[in-house]
C-alpha positions as CSV (number, residue, x, y, z in Angstrom):
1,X,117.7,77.6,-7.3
2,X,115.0,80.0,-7.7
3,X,114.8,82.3,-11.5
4,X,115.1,85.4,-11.2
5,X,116.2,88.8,-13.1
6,X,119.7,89.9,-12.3
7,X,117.8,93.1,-11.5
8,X,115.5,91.3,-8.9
9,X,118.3,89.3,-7.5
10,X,119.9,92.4,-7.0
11,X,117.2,93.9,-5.4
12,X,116.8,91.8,-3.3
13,X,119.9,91.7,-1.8
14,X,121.5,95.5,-2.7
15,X,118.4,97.4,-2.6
16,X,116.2,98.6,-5.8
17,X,118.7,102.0,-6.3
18,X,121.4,100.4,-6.2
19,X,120.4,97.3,-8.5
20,X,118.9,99.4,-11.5
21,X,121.8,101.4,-11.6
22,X,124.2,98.1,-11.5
23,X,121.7,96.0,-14.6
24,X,121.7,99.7,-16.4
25,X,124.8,98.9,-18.8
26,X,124.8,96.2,-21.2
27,X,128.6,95.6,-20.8
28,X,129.6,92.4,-20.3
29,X,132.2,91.6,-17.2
30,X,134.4,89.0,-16.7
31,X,133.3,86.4,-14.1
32,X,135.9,84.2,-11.9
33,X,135.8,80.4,-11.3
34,X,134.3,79.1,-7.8
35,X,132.2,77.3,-5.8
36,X,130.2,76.5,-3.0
37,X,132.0,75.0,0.1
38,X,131.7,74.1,3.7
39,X,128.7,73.1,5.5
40,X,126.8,70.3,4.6
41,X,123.0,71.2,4.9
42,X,121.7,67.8,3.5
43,X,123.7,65.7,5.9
44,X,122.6,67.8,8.7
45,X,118.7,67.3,7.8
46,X,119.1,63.7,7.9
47,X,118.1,64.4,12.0
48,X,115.0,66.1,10.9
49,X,113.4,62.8,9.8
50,X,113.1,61.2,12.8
51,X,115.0,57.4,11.5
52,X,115.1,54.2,13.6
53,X,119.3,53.5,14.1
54,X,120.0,50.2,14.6
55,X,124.0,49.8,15.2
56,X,125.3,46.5,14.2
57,X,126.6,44.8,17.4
58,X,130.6,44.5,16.3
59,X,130.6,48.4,15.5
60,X,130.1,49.7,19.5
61,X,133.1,50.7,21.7
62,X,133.2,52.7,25.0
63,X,134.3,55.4,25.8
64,X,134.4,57.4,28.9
65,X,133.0,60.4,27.2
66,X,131.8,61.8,24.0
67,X,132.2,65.5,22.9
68,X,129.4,66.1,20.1
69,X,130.7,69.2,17.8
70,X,133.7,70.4,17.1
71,X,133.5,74.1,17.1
72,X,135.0,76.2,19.8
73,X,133.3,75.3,22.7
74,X,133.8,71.6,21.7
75,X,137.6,71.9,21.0
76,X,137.5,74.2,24.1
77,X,136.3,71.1,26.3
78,X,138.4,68.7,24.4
79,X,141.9,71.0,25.5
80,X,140.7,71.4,29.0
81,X,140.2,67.5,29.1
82,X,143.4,67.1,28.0
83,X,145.2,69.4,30.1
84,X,143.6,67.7,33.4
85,X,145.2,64.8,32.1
86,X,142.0,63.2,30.5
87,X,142.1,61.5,27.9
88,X,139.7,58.8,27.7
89,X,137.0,60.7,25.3
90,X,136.0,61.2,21.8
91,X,135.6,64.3,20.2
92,X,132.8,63.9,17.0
93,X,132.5,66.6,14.0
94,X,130.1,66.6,11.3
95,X,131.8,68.1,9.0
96,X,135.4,67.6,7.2
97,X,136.8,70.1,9.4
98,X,136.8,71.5,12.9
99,X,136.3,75.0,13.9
100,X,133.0,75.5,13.0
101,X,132.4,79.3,12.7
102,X,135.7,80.1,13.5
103,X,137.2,77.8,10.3
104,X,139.5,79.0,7.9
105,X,141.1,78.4,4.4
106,X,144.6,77.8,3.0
107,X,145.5,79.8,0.3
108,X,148.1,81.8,-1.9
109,X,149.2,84.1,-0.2
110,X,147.9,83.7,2.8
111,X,145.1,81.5,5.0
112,X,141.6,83.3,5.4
113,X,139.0,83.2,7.2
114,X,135.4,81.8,6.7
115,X,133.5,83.6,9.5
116,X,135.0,84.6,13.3
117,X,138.2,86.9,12.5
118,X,139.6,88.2,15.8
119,X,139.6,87.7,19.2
120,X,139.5,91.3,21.8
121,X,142.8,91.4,24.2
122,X,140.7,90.0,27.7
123,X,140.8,91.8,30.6
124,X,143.4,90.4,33.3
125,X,139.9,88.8,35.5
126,X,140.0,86.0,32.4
127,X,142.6,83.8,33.7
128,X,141.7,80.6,31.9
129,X,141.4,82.6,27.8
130,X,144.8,84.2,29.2
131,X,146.4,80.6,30.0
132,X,145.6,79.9,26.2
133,X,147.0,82.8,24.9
134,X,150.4,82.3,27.0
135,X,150.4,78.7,25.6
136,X,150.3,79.8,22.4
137,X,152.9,82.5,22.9
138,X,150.9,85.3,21.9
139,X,151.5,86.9,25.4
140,X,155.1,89.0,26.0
141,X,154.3,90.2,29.9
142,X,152.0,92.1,32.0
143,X,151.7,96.4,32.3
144,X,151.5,98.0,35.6
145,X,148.0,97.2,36.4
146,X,148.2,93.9,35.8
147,X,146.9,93.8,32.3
148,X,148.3,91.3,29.7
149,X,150.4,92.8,26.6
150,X,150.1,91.1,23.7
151,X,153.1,90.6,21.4
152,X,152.8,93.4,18.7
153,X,152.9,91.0,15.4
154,X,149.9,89.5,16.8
155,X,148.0,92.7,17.3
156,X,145.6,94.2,14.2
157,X,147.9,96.7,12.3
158,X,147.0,99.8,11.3
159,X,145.2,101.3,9.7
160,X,142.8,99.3,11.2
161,X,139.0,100.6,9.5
162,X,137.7,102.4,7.0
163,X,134.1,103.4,5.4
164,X,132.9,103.9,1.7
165,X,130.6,106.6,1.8
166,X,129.3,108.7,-1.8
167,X,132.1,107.4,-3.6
168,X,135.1,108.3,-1.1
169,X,136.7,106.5,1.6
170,X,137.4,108.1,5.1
171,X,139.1,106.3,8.3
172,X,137.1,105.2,10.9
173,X,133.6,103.2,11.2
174,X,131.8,106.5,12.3
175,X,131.0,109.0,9.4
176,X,132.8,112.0,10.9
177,X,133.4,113.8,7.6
178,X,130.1,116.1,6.9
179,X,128.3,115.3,9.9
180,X,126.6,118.5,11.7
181,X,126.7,120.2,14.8
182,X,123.3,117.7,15.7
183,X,125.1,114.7,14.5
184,X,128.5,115.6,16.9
185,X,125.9,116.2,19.6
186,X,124.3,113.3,19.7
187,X,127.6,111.3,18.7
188,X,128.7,112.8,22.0
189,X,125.7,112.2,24.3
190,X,125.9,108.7,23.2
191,X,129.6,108.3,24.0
192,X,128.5,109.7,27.2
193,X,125.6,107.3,27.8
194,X,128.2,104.4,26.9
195,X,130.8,106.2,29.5
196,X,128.0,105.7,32.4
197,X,127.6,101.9,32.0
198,X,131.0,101.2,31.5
199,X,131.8,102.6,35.1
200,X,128.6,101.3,36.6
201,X,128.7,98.7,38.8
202,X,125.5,96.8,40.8
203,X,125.8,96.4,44.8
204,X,128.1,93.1,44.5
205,X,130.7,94.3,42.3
206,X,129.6,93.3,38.9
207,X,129.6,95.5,35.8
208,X,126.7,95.9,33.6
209,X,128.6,94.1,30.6
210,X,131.8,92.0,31.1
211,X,133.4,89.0,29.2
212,X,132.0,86.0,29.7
213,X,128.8,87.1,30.1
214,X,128.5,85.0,33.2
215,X,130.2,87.6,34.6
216,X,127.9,90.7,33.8
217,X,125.5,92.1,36.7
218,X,122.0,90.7,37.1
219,X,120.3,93.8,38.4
220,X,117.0,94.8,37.1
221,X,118.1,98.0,35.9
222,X,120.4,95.9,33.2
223,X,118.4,93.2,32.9
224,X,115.7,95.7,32.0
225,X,117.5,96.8,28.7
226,X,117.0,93.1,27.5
227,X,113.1,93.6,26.8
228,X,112.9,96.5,24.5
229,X,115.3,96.8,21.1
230,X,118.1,98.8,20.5
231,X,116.8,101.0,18.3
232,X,113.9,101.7,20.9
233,X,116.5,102.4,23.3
234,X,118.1,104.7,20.9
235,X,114.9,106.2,20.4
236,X,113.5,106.6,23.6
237,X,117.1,108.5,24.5
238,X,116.2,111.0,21.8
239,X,119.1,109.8,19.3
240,X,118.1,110.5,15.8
241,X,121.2,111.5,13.8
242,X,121.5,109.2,10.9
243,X,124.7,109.0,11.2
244,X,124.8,107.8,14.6
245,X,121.6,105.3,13.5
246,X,123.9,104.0,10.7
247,X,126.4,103.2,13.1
248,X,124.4,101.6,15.7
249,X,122.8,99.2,13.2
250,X,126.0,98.0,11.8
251,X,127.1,97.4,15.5
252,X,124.8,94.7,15.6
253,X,124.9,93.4,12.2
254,X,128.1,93.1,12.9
255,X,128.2,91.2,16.3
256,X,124.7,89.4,16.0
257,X,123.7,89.1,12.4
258,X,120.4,91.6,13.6
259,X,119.1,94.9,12.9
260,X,119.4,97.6,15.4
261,X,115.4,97.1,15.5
262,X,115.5,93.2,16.0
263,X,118.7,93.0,18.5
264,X,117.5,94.0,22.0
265,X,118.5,96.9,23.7
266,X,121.0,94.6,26.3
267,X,123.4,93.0,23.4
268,X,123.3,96.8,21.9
269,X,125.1,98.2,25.0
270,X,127.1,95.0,25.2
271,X,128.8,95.6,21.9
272,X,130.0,98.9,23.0
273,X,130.4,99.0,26.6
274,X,131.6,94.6,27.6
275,X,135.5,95.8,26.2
276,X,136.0,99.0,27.7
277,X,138.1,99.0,30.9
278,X,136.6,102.3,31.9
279,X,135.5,105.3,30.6
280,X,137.8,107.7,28.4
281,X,140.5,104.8,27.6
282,X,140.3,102.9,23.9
283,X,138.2,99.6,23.7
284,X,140.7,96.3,23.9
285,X,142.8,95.8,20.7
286,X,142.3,93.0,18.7
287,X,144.2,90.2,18.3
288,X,144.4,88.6,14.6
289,X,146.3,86.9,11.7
290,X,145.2,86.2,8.1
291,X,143.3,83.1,9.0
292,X,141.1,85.1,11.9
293,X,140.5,82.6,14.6
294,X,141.4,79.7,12.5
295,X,144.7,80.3,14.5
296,X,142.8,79.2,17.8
297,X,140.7,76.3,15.9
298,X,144.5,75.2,14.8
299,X,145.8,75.1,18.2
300,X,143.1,73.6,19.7
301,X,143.3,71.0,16.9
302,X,147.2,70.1,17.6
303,X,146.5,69.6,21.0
304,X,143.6,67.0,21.2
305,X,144.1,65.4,17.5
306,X,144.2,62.3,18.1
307,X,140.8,62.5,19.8
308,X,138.7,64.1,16.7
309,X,136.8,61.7,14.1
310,X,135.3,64.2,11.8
311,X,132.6,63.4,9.5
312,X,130.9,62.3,12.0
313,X,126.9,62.6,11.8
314,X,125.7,62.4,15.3
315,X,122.3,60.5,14.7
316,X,121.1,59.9,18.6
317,X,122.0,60.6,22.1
318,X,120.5,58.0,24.2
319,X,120.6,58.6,28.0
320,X,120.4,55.1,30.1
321,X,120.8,53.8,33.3
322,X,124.8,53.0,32.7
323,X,125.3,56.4,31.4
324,X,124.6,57.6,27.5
325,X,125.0,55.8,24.3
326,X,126.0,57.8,21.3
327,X,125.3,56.9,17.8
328,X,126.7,58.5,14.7
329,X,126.7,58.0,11.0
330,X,130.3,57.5,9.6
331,X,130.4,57.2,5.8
332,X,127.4,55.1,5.0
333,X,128.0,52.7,8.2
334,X,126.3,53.3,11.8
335,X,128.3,52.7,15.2
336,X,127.7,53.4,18.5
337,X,129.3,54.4,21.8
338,X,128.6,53.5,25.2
339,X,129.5,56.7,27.4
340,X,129.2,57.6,31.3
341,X,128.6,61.0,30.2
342,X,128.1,63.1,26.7
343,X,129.3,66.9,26.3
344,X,126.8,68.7,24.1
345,X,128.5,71.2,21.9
346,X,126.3,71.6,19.4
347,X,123.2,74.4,19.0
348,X,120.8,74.3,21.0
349,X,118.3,74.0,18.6
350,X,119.6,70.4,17.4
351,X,118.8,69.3,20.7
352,X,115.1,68.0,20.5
353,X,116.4,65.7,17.3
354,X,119.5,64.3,18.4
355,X,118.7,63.7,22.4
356,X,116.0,60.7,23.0
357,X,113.3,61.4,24.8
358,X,114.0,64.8,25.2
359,X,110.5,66.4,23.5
360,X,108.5,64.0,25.6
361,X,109.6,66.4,28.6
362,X,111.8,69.3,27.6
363,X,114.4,70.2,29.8
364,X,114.5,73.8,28.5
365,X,112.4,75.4,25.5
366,X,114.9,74.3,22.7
367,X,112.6,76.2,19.9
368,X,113.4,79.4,21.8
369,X,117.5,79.3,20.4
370,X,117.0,81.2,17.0
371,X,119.5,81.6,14.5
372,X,120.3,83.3,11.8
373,X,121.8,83.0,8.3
374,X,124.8,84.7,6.6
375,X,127.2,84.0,3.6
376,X,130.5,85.0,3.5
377,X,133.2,85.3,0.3
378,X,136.6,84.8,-0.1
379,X,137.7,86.7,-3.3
380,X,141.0,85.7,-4.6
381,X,142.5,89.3,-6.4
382,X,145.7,88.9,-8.4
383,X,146.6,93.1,-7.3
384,X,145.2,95.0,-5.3
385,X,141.9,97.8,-6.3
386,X,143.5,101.0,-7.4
387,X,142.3,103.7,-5.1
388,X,139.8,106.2,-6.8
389,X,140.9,109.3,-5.4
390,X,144.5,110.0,-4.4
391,X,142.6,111.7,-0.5
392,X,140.5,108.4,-0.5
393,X,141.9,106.3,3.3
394,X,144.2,103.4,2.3
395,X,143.2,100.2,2.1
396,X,142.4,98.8,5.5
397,X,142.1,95.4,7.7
398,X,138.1,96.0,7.7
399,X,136.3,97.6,4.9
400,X,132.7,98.9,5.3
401,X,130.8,100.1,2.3
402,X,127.8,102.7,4.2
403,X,125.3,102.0,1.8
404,X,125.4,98.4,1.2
405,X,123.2,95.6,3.2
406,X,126.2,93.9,3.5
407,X,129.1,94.3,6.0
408,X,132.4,94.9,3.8
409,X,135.2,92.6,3.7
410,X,138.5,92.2,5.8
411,X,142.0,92.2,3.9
412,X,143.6,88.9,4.8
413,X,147.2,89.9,4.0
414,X,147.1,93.0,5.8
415,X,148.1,91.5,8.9
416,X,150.9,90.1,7.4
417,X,152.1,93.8,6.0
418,X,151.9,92.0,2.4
419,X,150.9,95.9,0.8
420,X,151.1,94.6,-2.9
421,X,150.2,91.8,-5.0
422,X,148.1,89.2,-5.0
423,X,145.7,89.4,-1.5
424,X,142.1,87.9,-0.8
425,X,139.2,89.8,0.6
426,X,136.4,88.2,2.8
427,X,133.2,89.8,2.5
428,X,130.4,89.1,4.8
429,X,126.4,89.1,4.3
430,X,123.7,88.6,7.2
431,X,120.8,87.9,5.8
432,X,118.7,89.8,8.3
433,X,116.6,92.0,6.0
434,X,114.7,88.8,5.3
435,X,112.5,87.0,7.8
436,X,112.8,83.8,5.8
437,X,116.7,84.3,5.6
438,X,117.7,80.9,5.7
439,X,115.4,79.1,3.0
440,X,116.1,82.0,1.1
441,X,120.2,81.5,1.4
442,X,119.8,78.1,0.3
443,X,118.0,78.7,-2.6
444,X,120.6,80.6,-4.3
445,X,123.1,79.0,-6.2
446,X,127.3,79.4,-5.9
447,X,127.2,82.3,-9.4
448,X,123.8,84.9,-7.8
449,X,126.0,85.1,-4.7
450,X,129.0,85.8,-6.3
451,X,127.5,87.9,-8.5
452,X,125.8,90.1,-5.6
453,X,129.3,90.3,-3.9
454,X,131.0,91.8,-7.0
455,X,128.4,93.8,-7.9
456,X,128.4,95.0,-4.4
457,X,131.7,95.4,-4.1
458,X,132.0,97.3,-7.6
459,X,130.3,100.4,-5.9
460,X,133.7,101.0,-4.6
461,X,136.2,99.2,-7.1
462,X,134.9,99.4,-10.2
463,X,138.2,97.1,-11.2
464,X,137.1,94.1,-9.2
465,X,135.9,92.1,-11.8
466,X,139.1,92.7,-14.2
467,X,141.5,91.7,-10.7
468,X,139.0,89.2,-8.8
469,X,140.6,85.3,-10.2
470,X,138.1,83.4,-8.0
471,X,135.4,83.2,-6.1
472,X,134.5,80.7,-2.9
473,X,131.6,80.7,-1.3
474,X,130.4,79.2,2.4
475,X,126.5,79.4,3.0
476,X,126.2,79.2,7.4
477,X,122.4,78.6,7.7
478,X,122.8,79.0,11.5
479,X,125.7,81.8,11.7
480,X,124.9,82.7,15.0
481,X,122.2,82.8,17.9
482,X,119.9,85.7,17.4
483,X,119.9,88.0,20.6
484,X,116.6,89.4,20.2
485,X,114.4,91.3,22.9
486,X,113.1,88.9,26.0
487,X,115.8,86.2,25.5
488,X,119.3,87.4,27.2
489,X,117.5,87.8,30.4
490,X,114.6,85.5,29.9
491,X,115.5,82.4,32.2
492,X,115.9,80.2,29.0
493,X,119.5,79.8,29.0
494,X,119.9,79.5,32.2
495,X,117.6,75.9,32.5
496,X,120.0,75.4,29.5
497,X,123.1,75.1,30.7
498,X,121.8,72.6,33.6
499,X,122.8,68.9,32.5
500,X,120.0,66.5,31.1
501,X,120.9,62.4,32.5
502,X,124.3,62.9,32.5
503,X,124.8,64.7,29.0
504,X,126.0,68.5,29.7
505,X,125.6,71.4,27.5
506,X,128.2,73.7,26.0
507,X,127.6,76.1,23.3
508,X,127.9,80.1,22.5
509,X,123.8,79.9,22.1
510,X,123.9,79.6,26.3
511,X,125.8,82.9,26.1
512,X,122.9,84.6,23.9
513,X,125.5,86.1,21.8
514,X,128.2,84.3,19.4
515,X,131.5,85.4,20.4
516,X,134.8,83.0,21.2
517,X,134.7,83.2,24.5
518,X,131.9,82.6,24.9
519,X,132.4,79.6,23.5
520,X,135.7,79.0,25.7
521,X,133.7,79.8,28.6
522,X,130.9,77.4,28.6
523,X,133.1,74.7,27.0
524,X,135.9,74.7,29.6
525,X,132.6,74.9,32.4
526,X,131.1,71.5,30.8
527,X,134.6,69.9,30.9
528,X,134.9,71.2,34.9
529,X,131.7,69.3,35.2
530,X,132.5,66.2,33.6
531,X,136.0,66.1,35.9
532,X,134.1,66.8,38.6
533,X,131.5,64.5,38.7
534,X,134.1,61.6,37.1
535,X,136.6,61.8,39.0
C-alpha cells in the first residue's frame, strides 16, 4: 500500500481539478463495508520464480487432453469437445471460478458483472456463436435477409446510454447538446469516413472489419491503419472537435483499456465500423442480462462441469516424445498429467513460464502480448440516486461521466426492468493514464479504490455515499491485450496461433483485441485441431 494524501490519491486517479474540489470540505461521509476479491496475483507469480516440480509418482493420471484456463476461449474449447462427443479431457482453472473476464457475482437483487457485460447480435456469416445462442434459447427465428432475431427480453432495454456532462445528464454517448456548427461537421465527416469502410470490400470479398477478426481483409490499404494511432488518424483527417476527440477516446478506453493516442489507428475503426451491416442502418444490438456474460460463462459451465478442476495452478507444460505432461499445483500438493496433446488458453504472455523449453527457442515473441490493467466496482445501493434536475435523461443501462478518467458504470437491474429499490452499479477504471498501471493497481488497497469510485461517482450523485451499503472490489492486472500501433498486423499473432509439440494455442490475445468472440473463435479453432489431428 503506498501513503498518500487523499488529495494525491485523488489526483492521481480524478485529475488535480477535480481532487481539490472533492478534499475542499471537511465533512465527513459515510463509508460502506467491502473488500477486495477475485484474482489471485500471488498464486499467479509463483510461475515467475522459475521452481523445480517434482510430482510424487502415485499423484499422475492421463488424460487425453488438458485444457489450461478457464476463461472463454477455454470453456469455448471445452463445449466444442463436448459436443463432438469428446470427452476424455481436463479442463484446469486457476482460480475459484471460471469465466475469467467475463465472471460475474450473485447478489441481492440481481447477479452482476465483474468485467465483459454484453455480447453484439452476430451477423448471420457466424454460424458456430449462432449455434450457441440457439442452444441457449436466446434466438426466436430469422428476418428476411437471413439475419438472426434475438428474443426481446434478452436484448438491452432502453434507454440504453447516457452522459454526465457540467452537472446534467443528456442521452446518448456523443455530446450533441451545445455542440457547434464545427462540431456537427466534423461529427458528420466522421460518420461519413466510417460509412466508406463499412461498405468497402478488398478484391476477394472481405470487409475491412468483420467479426472474428479472422475474417477481416488483409489488404495493405487496411493493414496500413494498423501502424500509426488513432488519434494520428483522427488528426491527419483534420478532426479536431473536442467533442468528437472525447468520443473517440472513450471508444477505445472502452473496447481496449487504451487511449485514442496509444490504440492504433486499425482497432479505432474496428470499434466503429466490425458491427455495422452497412452504411446508414444502426450498429448490432446488444445482447445482455444483469450478470453481463456471466450468462455465457454459466452455460458453458453446465455443459462441461464435470470436466473443470478449478484452483488449479498450472506450474509446467512439458512437451515429450509421448505427447505433453502437465503439472499443476492443487492446494499445497503437486500432480501431474500425461497428455497426447495440451490446449493453451491462457495469455500469451504466461507462455515462456509455464511451457518448458520454450525461451531456449521461442516459437513466437511472447513479450510482444501487452496487457493492461483495470479495476472494476460493484456498488451495492439500497435506492436508487435521485436525479438532480427534473430535464436530466433517466437513469440508464450505461452511465458515462465526460469528465472523469474513468468509464461510468452499468445498472445491473436495468435489464431486468427492476426501476426502484435496491440496484447495484459496476463502475469500471482502465488504468491507462499510467505507464506503470499495473504495479500501480496493486499497490492500492480495497478503501483508496473505493474511495476514488465514490468520490468519482459523487460528481454526479452527490447521495451515493448516504445510498451506497457496500463496496466490492476486483483488481484485473491483465484486463485485456493492448492493441497498440505495429501489432494487429505485425505477423506476431499469426506465428502464435501455430501449435508448439503438440500443445495448441487459444486465447483473445491471438485476436489482438479482447472481445468474446474472439475468444469463441480461437477456442472452438484449437478444439477443431485437437479432433482433427486425434481422431
Amino acid at each position: 500500500m503506498i501513503s498518500l494524501t487523499r488529495r494525491e490519491l485523488l489526483t492521481i486517479f480524478l485529475g488535480a481539478p477535480f481532487a481539490m474540489n472533492a478534499c475542499r470540505s471537511g465533512e465527513s461521509r459515510p463509508f460502506p463495508e467491502g473488500q477486495i476479491v477475485g484474482q489471485s496475483a500471488t498464486l499467479g507469480h509463483i510461475l515467475r520464480e522459475n521452481r523445480t516440480f517434482d510430482v510424487p509418482p502415485d499423484n499422475w493420471e492421463s488424460k487425453k487432453v488438458a485444457i489450461i484456463g478457464g476463461g472463454i476461449a477455454g470453456l469455448s474449447a471445452a463445449w466444442k469437445l463436448k459436443k463432438q462427443g469428446f470427452n476424455d479431457f481436463v479442463l484446469l482453472e486457476l482460480e475459484k471460478e471460471v469465466g475469467g473476464t467475463s465472471a460475474s457475482g450473485k447478489g441481492e437483487p440481481v447477479g452482476y458483472p465483474w468485467g465483459a457485460h454484453y455480447l453484439p447480435v452476430p451477423f448471420q456469416e457466424n454460424t458456430e456463436l449462432i449455434s450457441l445462442l440457439e442452444e441457449m434459447s436466446l434466438l426466436e427465428g430469422r428476418d428476411a435477409s437471413g439475419e438472426v432475431i434475438v428474443k426481446e427480453q434478452f436484448l438491452c432495454r432502453e434507454p440504453e446510454e447516457r452522459v454526465f456532462y457540467k452537472g446534467r445528464w443528456y442521452e446518448g454517448l456523443y455530446l450533441a447538446v451545445g455542440a457547434s456548427d464545427e462540431d456537427k461537421r466534423q461529427f458528420a465527416e466522421f460518420q461519413k469516413q466510417v460509412d466508406s469502410w463499412v461498405n468497402w470490400r478488398d478484391a476477394k470479398g472481405r470487409r475491412a472489419f468483420a467479426v472474428p477478426l479472422a475474417n477481416c481483409s488483409d489488404d495493405a490499404q487496411v493493414t496500413g491503419l494498423d501502424k500509426i494511432s488513432f488519434a494520428d488518424w483522427l488528426q491527419q483527417n483534420g478532426f479536431t472537435s473536442e467533442r468528437l476527440l472525447w468520443y473517440c477516446d472513450y471508444a477505445t478506453r472502452d473496447d481496449y483499456g487504451l487511449k485514442a493516442d496509444q490504440a492504433s489507428a486499425w482497432v479505432g475503426l474496428f470499434y466503429f465500423c466490425s458491427r455495422v451491416r452497412k452504411s446508414g442502418v444502426e450498429s448490432q444490438p446488444f445482447i445482455t442480462c444483469p450478470e453481463g456474460n456471466g450468462q455465457f460463462v454459466n452455460h458453458f459451465f453446465e455443459k462441461v462441469r464435470d470436466n473443470v478442476r478449478k484452483g488449479q495452478i498450472v506450474v509446467s507444460v512439458v512437451p515429450t516424445d509421448k505427447g505433453v505432461d502437465v503439472i499443476c499445483l492443487d492446494g499445497k500438493e503437486l500432480r501431474g498429467i500425461h497428455c497426447d496433446k495440451v490446449i493453451y488458453a491462457s495469455p500469451m504472455f504466461t507462455a515462456p513460464y509455464v511451457i518448458r523449453g520454450f525461451r531456449d527457442d521461442p516459437p513466437f515473441a511472447a513479450n510482444e502480448f501487452q496487457h493492461n490493467a483495470w479495476f472494476v466496482a460493484n456498488l451495492f445501493l439500497k435506492d436508487r440516486p435521485k436525479a438532480r434536475f427534473a430535464k436530466d435523461f433517466p437513469l440508464s443501462w450505461d452511465n458515462v461521466l465526460y469528465e472523469s478518467q474513468s468509464l461510468g458504470y452499468v445498472t445491473a437491474t436495468h435489464q431486468k426492468g427492476i426501476d426502484y429499490g435496491s440496484t447495484v452499479l459496476t463502475y469500471y477504471y482502465p488504468m491507462c493514464e499510467d505507464p506503470n498501471g499495473r504495479t500501480t493497481l496493486f499497490n492500492y488497497d480495497w478503501k483508496q479504490l473505493a474511495d476514488v469510485c465514490l468520490t468519482d461517482l459523487s460528481r454526479a450523485h452527490p447521495d451515493i455515499y448516504e445510498l451506497t451499503q457496500r463496496i466490492d472490489i476486483m483488481r484485473w492486472g491483465h484486463a485485456m491485450i493492448s492493441p497498440r500501433p505495429n501489432f494487429i498486423w505485425s505477423g506476431i499473432r499469426e506465428k502464435a496461433e501455430k501449435p508448439y509439440r503438440n500443445i495448441h494455442f487459444a486465447h483473445t490475445d491471438l485476436s489482438g483485441i479482447a472481445l468474446f468472440e474472439e475468444a469463441f473463435y480461437h477456442g472452438l479453432r484449437a478444439a477443431v485441431e485437437i479432433l482433427g489431428h486425434g481422431r
